[in-house]
TINU-915904 format. One record per residue (C-alpha): residue number from 1; residue in three letters; y negated, x, z. Coordinates in Angstrom, 1 decimal. Example, Ala and Ser with C-alpha at 12.3 -4.5 7.8 and 13.67 -1.06 7.14 Angstrom:
<kolros>
[1, "ala", [4.5, 12.3, 7.8]];
[2, "ser", [1.1, 13.7, 7.1]];
</kolros>
This chain:
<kolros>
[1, "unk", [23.4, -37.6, -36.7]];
[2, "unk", [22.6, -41.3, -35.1]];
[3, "unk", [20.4, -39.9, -32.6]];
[4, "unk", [18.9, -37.3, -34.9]];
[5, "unk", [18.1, -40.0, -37.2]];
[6, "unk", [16.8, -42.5, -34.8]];
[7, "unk", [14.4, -39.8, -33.5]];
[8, "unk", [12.7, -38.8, -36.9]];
[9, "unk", [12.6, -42.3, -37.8]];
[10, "unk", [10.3, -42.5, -35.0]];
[11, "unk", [8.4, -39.2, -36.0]];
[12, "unk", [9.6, -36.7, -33.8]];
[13, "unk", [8.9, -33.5, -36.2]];
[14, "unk", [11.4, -31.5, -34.7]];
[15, "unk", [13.6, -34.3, -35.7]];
[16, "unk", [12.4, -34.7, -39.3]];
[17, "unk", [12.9, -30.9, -40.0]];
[18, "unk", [16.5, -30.8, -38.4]];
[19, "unk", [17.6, -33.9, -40.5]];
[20, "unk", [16.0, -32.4, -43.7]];
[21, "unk", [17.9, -28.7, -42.9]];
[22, "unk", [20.9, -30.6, -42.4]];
[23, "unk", [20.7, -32.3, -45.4]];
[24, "unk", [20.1, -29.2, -47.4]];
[25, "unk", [23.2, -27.4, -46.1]];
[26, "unk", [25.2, -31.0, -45.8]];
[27, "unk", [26.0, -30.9, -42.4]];
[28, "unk", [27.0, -34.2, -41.0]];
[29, "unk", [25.7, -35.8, -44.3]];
[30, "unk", [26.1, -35.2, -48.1]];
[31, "unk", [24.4, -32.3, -49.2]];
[32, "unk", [21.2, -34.0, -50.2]];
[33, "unk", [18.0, -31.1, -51.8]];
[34, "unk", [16.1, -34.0, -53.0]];
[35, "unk", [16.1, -35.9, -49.1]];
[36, "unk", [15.8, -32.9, -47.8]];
[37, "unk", [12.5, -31.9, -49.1]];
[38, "unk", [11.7, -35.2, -48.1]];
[39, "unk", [12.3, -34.9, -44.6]];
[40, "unk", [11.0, -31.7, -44.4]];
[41, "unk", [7.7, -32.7, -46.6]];
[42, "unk", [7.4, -35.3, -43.5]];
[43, "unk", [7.9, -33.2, -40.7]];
[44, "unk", [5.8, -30.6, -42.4]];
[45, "unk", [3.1, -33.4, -42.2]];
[46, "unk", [3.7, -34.1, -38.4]];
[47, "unk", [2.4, -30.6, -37.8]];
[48, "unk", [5.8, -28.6, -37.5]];
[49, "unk", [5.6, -25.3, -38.5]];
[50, "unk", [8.8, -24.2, -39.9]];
[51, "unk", [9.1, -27.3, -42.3]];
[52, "unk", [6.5, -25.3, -44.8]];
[53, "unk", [9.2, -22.3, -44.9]];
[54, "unk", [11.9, -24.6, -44.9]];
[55, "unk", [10.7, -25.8, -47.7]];
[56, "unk", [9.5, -23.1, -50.0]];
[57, "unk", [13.1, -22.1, -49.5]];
[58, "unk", [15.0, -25.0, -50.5]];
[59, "unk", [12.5, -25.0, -53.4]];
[60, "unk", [13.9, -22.4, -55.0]];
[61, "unk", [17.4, -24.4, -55.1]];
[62, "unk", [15.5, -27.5, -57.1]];
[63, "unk", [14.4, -28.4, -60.4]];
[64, "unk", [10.7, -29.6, -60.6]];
[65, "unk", [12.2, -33.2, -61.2]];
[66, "unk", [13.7, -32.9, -58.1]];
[67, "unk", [11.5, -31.4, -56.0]];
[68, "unk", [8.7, -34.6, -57.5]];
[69, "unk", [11.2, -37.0, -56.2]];
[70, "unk", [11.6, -35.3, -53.0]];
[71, "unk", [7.9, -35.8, -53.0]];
[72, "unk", [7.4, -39.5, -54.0]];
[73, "unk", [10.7, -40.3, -51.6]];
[74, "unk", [8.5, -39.1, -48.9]];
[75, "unk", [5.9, -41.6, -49.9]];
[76, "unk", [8.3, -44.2, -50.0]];
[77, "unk", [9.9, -43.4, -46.8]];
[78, "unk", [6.5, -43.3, -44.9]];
[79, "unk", [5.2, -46.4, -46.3]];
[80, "unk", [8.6, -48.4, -45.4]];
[81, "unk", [8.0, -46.8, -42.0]];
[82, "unk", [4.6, -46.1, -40.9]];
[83, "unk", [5.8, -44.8, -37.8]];
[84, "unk", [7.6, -41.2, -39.6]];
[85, "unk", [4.1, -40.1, -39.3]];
[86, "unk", [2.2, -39.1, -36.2]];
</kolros>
């Protein structure tokens, strides 16, 4: 998870979208729907395909509180970090 993080941090979009799956099923981290649309909102962003399916399914798992977090998290996270975008 240290390497996966380190490389979405420095927006690799296969990256993002990996760290945002894993969130959703909690693999390696706690199972997280609300940082995982993030991520995926991010890599989906970068240009990376799968992150729109990604997360129209993980969509379906979220209330429409959560899924507005998810999306002002990813603000957040790309102004604290300008460099999660590409």
């Amino acid at each position: 998870m240290k390497w996966l993080r380190k490389a979405a941090e420095q927006g690799y979009a296969p990256a993002q979208y990996n760290l945002g799956f894993s969130y959703s099923e909690g693999k390696g981290v706690l199972k997280d729907f609300v940082t995982a649309y993030a991520w995926g909102n991010i890599a989906q962003a970068n240009g990376y395909k799968d992150a729109e399916k990604f997360k129209s399914i993980i969509v379906k798992q979220m209330t429409p509180e959560q899924m507005a977090e998810g999306q002002k998290l990813s603000r957040e996270m790309a102004e604290k970090n300008p460099k999660l975008l590409k």
